[in-house]
N, C-alpha and C positions, 0 to 999 in steps of 0.2 A: 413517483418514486419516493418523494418526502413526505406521504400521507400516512399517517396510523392507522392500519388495519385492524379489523376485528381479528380474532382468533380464531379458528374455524374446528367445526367439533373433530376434524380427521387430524388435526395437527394438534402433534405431543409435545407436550415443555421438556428438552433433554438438562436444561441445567442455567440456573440463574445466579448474577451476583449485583453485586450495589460495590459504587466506588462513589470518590467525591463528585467525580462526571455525570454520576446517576445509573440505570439499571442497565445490567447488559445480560439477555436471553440470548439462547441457542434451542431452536426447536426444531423437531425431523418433521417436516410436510409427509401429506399423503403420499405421494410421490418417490418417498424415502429420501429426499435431501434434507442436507442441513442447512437452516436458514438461521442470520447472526444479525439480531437488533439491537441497536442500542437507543435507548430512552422511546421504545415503541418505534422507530423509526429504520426500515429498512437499510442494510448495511452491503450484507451478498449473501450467496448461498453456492451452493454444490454442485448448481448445473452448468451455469454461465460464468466459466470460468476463463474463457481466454483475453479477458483483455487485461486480468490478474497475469497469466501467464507473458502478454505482450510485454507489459512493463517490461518483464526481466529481458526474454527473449529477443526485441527490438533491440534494444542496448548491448546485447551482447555478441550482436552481428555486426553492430557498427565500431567496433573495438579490437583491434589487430591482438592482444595477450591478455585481457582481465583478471588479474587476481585476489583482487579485494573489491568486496560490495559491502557499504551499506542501505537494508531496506528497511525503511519507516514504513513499520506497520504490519504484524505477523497475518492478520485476517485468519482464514481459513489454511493459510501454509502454500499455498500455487504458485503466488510469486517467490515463494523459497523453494520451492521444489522445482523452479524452472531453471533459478539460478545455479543450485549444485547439478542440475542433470550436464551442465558444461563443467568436461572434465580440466579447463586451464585453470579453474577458481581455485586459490589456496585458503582465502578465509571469507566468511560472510560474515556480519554483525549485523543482528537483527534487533532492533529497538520497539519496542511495545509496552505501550502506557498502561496496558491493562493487566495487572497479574493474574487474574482466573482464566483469560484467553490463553495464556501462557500455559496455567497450571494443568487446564484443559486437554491441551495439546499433547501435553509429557505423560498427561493419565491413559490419553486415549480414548478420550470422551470425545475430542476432536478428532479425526485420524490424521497423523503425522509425528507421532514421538521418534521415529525414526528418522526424521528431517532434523529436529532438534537433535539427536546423537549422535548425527555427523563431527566427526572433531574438527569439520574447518567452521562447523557455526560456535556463537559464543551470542547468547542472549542478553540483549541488557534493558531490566524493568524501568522504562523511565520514557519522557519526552525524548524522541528524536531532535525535537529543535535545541535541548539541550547536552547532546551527543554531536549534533554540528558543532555547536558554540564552544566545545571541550576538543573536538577532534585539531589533531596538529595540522598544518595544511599539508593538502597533496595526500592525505591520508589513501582515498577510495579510487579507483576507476569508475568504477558508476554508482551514484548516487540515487535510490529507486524509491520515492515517495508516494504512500499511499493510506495517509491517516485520517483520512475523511471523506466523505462523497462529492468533496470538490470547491472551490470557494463559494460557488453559489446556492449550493444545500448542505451546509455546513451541521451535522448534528449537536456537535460541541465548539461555542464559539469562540472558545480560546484557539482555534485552530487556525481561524484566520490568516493568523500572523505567520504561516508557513508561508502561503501562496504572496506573498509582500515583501518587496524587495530586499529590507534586510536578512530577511531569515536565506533568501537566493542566494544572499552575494555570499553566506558563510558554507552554502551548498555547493557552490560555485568553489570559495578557497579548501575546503574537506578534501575536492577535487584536480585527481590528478590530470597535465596536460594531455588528451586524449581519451579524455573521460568522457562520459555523460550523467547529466543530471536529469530525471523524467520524472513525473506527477503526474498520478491516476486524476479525472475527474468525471463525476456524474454527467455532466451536462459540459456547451461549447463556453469558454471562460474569453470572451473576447479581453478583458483587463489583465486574467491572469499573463494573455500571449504577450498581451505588452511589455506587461512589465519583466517577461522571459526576456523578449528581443533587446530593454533597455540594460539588464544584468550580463547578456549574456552575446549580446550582438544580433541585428537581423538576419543577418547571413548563418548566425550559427545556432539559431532557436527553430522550432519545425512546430506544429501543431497535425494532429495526425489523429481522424477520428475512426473509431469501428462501430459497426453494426452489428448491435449483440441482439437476443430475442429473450426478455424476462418474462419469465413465466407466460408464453403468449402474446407478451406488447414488444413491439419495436422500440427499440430503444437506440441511443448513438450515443456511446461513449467516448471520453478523449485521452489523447496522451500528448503531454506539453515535454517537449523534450530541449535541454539547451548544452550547446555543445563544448568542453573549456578548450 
C-alpha cells in the first residue's frame, strides 16, 4: 500500500499541486476512478470507499442526538457525505491541511462542491491537531480522524503525533460526554489500541477492522474508536 507505483500509460494526471508536505496528484485510472497521492504514495481512490464511509457511519449509530462533528481530513468527501446524509447533524467542521484538495473540491475537479455548500459545513485550512488544541471542550459529539494512512504508514511524518497520547487526550476534551472519538488506519496499530485504552479506558476503546478489496488485493483496514 506504501509502495510508489509507476504510472501506467491508461492513467491521466487530472490535477497536481506542491505544498510544504511535498506533492499531492489526483489522477482518473483506466477504470474512471479517481485516485489521490501524496508524495507518490498511495492515499484512496473512488472505488473502496466504505471504510471512509464507516468512520462516520459507525459513530453515528453509537450516539443517541449528534449534532456537531469534527472530521480531520476532507480526502475524497465520503466521510463528509456520510456525516450530513444523518439528518440530526446541525454543524460539521471539516479541517484539511491541504488547500488545493479543498480548492479542488469547490471547483469540482474533485466531485463534491455541494457537500462543501451545505450551510451546516464550515471548512477550516489548517492542521486538525491544531483545531483540537483551539477547540473549547465538549465542543464535538464525534470526533472523526483521518489524516494519514495510519501510525505505521505514515506519509507525512509530522503526523505522528495525532495517533500519541497527547494529541488523544485534547480529542478526548474537544469531546462531548457521549461522544466518540475514531481514527482511520491502513494497517492493525497494536500501539495505537493501547494507547486508545490508556486515554480513554479499556472498557471504552473498541478496535474494529474491515475487509476492503484495492484494486484486486485483500486488504484489512482499521477503525480505533474510544468512547468519552
Amino acid at each position: 500500500m506504501t509502495s510508489v507505483e509507476p504510472v501506467e500509460e491508461s492513467t491521466r494526471e487530472v490535477a497536481r499541486a506542491t505544498s510544504e508536505r511535498g506533492e499531492l496528484v489526483l489522477r482518473r485510472r483506466a477504470d474512471g476512478a479517481l485516485e489521490l497521492r501524496a508524495n507518490g504514495v498511495f492515499v484512496m481512490d473512488s472505488v473502496e470507499t466504505s471504510t471512509e464511509r464507516a468512520l462516520a457511519t459507525r459513530a453515528l449509530t453509537l450516539h443517541a442526538g449528534p449534532a456537531t462533528v469534527l472530521i480531520g481530513g476532507l480526502g475524497l468527501g465520503f466521510t463528509l457525505g456520510a456525516v450530513l446524509e444523518d439528518e440530526r447533524i446541525d454543524q460539521v467542521t471539516v479541517a484539511e491541511i491541504e488547500p488545493a484538495l479543498v480548492g479542488w473540491m469547490y471547483a469540482g475537479t474533485v466531485p463534491g462542491a455541494e457537500l462543501l455548500a451545505d450551510p451546516r459545513v464550515t471548512v477550516a485550512v489548517g492542521d486538525v491537531a491544531a483545531v483540537l488544541r483551539d477547540s473549547q471542550p465538549s465542543a464535538y459529539d464525534l470526533v472523526l480522524l483521518d489524516v494519514d494512512n495510519g501510525p505505521g504508514y505514515l506519509v507525512h511524518d509530522a503526523n505522528a503525533g495525532l495517533y500519541r497520547a497527547p494529541a488523544l487526550e485534547q480529542a478526548k476534551r474537544a469531546t462531548r460526554p457521549g461522544g466518540t472519538v475514531v481514527l482511520w488506519s491502513a494497517a492493525e496499530a497494536p500501539e495505537l489500541e493501547a494507547t486508545m485504552e490508556a486515554v480513554f479506558g479499556r472498557w471504552r476503546s473498541e478496535a474494529v477492522p474491515y475487509e476492503v478489496d484495492l484494486q484486486g488485493r485483500a486488504e484489512t483496514y482499521w477503525l480505533y474508536a474510544g468512547h468519552v
